[in-house]
N, C-alpha and C positions, 0 to 999 in steps of 0.2 A: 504493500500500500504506500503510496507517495502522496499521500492527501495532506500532510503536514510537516514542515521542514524549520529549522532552527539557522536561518540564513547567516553566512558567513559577511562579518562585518568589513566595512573598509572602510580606514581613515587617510586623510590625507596629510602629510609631514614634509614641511619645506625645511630644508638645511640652509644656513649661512643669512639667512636676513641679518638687517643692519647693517653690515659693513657697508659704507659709502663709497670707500676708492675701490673701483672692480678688478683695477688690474692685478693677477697675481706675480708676487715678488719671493715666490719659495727659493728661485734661482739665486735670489740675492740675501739668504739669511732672514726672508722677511714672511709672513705668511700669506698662503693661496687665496684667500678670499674667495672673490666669486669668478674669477676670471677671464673677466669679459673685458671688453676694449673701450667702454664707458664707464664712468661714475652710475652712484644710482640717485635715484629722483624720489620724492616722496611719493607721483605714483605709480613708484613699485609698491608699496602698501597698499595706493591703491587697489592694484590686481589681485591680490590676494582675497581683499574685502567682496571686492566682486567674484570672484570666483567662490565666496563662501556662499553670499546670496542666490547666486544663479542655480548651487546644487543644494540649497538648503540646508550648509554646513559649517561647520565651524575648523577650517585648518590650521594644523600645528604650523606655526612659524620660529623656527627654532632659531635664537640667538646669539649673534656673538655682539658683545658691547664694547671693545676697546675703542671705537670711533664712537663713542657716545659717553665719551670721559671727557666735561665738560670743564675741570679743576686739575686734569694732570695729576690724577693722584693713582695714575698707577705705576711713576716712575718709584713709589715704594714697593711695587712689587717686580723688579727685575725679570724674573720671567717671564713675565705674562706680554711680554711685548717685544718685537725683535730690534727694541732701542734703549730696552735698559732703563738705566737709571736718566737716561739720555731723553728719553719719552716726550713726547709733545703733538699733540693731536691737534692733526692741522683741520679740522673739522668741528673744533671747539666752541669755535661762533660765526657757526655757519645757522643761517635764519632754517637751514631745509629742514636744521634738529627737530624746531618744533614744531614744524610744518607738518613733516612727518609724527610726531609724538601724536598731535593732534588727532591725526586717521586714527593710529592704531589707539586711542581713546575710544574716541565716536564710534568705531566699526568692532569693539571689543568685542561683540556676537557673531563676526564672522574674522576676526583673528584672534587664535590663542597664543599668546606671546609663553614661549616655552625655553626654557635653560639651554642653551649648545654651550656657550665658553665666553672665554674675554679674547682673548687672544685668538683660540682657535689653536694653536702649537704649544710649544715648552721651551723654551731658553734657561734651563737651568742653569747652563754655562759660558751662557750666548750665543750658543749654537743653535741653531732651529733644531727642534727634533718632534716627531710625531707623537704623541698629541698631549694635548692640554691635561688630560685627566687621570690616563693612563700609557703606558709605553704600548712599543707594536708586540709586546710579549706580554701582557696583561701585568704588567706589574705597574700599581697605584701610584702617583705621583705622593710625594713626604704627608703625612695628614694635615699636618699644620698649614702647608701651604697647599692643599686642598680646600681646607674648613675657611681660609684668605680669601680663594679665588670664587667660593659660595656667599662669601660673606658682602665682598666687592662686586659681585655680580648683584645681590640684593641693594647697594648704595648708587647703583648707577640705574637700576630702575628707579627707585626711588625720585632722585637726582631730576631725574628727564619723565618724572609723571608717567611710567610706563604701567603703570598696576603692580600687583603684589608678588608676592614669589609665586613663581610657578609649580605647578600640580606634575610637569611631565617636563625628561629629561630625556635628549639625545646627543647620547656621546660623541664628543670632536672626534675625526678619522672614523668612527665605529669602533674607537680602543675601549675593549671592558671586559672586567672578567667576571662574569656570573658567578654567584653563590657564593663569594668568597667571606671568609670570616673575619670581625673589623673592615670590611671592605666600602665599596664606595657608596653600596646601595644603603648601607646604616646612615651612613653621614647624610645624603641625600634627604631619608624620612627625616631628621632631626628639622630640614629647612619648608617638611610638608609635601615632599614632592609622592607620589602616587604610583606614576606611571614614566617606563622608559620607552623607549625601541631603539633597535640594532641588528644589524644583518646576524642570524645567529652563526653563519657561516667565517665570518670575523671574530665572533666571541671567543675568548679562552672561556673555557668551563673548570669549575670548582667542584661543580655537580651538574646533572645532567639536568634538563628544563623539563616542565612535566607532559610537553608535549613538543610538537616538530613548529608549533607556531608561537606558544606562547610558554612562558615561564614563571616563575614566583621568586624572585631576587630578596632575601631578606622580605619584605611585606610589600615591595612593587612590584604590578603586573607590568611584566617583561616580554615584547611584545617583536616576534621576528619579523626585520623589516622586509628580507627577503632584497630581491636586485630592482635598482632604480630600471625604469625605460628608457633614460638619455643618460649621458654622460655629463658628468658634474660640473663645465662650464658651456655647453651648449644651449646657446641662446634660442629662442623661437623654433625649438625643433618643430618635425612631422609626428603628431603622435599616434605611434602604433604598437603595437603589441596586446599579452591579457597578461593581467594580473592574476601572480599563482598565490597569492597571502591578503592578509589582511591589513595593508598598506601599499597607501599609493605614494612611492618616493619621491621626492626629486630635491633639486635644489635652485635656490631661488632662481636664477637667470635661466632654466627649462619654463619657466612659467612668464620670462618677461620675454619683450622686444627690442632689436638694438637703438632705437628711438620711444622713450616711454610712452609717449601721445599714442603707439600705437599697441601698447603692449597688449588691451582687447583684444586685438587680434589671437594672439598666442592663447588668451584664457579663453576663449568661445573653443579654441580644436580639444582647451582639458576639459569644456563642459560636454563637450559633444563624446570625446572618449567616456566620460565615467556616468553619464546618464542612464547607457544602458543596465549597468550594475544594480542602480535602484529597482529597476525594473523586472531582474531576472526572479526567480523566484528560492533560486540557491543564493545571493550575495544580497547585500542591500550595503547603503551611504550610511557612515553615522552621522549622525547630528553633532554630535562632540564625541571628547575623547573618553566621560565615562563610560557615555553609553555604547561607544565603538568596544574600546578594549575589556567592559562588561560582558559586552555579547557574547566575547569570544572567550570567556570561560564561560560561562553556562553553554553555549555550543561545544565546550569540551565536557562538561560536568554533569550535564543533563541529558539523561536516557529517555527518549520516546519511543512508547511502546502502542501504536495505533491498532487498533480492531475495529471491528463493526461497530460497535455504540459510541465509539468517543476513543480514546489516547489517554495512557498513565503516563505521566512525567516525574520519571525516575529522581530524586537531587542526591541520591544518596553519596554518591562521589564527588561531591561539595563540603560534607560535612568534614568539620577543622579548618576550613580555610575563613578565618577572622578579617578579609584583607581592606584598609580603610577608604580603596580607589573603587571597592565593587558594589556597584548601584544594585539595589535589591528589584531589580527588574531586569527584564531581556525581549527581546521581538519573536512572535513564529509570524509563520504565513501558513494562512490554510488554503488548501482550494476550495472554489465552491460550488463544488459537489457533493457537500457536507455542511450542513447547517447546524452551529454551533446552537445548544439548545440551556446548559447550564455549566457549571464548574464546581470542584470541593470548595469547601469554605476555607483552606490554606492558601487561597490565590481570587487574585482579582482579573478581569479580562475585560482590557478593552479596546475597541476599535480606533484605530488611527487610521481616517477615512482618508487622509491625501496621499500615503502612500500603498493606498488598499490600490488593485487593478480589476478591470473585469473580468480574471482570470483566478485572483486568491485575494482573502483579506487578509490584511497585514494586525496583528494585533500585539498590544502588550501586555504581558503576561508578569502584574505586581505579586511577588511572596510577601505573604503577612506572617507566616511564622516558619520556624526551623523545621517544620515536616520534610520526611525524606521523600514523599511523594503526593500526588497532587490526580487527582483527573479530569478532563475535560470530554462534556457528554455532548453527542453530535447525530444526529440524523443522518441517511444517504439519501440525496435527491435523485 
């Protein structure tokens, strides 16, 4: 029976917003940025904002702040910048700061400003080296000067009115080592943060993730980003391909134009690619990032077992997992072949009519207590 499905979520996560100067300078000691052959413009935030509206969503915009260090105060932190103690940000009082601050204000429901780095690299010794957080062998950057670059990342939002710390972290390079003990994801909960992603095929592991998509890092759901579509400084690509996970990668200049007036352009071929997703009846768009990387543990953790009368919903392979980023809700799609007629009293059901189709309704499915199971009664048409 395929009359009822527990659709695979996808969220979209843009790498490297912020930075202003696009060129990259890794050749010269200095970091890659976005590596385009322009600056960027405030509306590059635009496009992002529209591109949340268009698909009725909220994308990760993951970022790096060292060009949004308005006081120079990260020549206290030598590595985080590949000038030292030398540091001087030539974008300090530049009008675009708050031009830009502004959007990602006003357009807060269609960008989630989310942790990447300051720097983006490591100069511990003035050497650029890969990456900010972690080495390319998963070994943690000193704590101290971890718990610094957490801490300075929260003063420079602050600083430039960006909102509060972020829920959701994507590691510089994809350097990280899951599961590890004292590791990065402790320190992380300690600033609130929830949720990561990373390619897990880059991961070091400490322990094995509880699935091939998703994982439990200390108490964040850890989320495989699996491989971008473009290449990490290709502008205005063509987009094609499918999506084999529960994210859709990229990094910022695959979503802009090399003239921002026309960067529309580029976001109309990413609504036109990820629209049909909504529509399938195996995937669906999240709305945000709870309810994306939500779905996709209860799509791990929740058994449906359909029959003639209705479907048990198994949660028994949930129980223990305490985690503070997992919304106590999740989506199915039914067909409607099958006329949904009541449910237990452990669960609420309800229709979400704009992304219901004339083929299945889409509904959300609220737990009101820890029961291990659940049923849903159905007629056949």
């Amino acid at each position: 029976m395929n009359e009822i499905n527990i659709p695979l979520p996808i969220q979209i996560v843009i790498d490297d917003v912020g930075w202003w100067t696009g060129r990259d300078s890794s050749a010269e000691n200095g970091p890659f940025r976005t590596g385009i052959e322009r600056n960027h413009h405030p509306l590059d935030y635009e496009a992002i904002a529209e591109l949340g509206k268009r698909l009725h969503m909220r994308p990760q915009a993951a970022f790096i702040l060292s060009e949004w260090d308005r006081t120079d105060c990260l020549k206290s932190m030598p590595e985080a910048t590949h000038l030292g103690r030398q540091w001087s940000n030539p974008w300090k009082s530049s009008a675009l700061l708050e031009e830009a601050a502004a959007i990602v204000r006003q357009e807060h429901r269609f960008i989630e400003v989310v942790l990447h780095g300051i720097g983006h690299e490591y100069w511990g010794n003035g050497t650029m080296e890969r990456a900010e957080w972690h080495d390319r062998h998963g070994n943690m950057r000193p704590k101290e000067t971890v718990l610094g670059h957490l801490r300075t990342f929260a003063a420079l939002l602050q600083e430039n009115d960006l909102g509060s710390f972020p829920e959701s972290f994507v590691p510089t390079a994809f350097y990280h080592r899951f599961g590890a003990e004292d590791g990065l994801a402790g320190l992380l909960e300690q600033f609130g943060v929830k949720y990561m992603s990373t390619p897990f095929q880059m991961m070091q592991k400490s322990k094995q993730p509880e699935s091939e998509l998703f994982g439990i890092d200390g108490d964040l759901i850890t989320v495989n980003r699996g491989s971008d579509l473009c290449n990490w400084n290709q502008i205005a690509p063509e987009v094609k391909g499918e999506l084999e996970g529960p994210i859709c990668g990229m990094h910022w200049p695959n979503l802009l134009h090399p003239n921002p007036e026309k960067n529309g352009e580029t976001v109309r071929r990413w609504v036109e690619f990820l629209l049909p997703y909504q529509r399938r009846f195996d995937t669906m768009l999240s709305a945000n990032t709870a309810e994306g990387f939500s779905q996709l543990v209860y799509r791990w953790g929740v058994f449906l077992q359909p029959g003639p009368s209705g479907c048990l919903l198994d949660f028994s392979k949930l129980s223990g997992y305490k985690l503070p980023g997992l919304a106590d809700s999740f989506t199915l799609k039914v067909k409607r072949n099958v006329r949904i007629v009541s449910s237990s009293h452990d669960i609420d059901l309800e229709e979400n009519t704009e992304r219901s189709t004339p083929d299945y309704r889409t509904l959300t499915v609220r737990r009101k207590s820890e029961a291990k199971s659940a049923f849903i009664n159905w007629e056949t048409l």
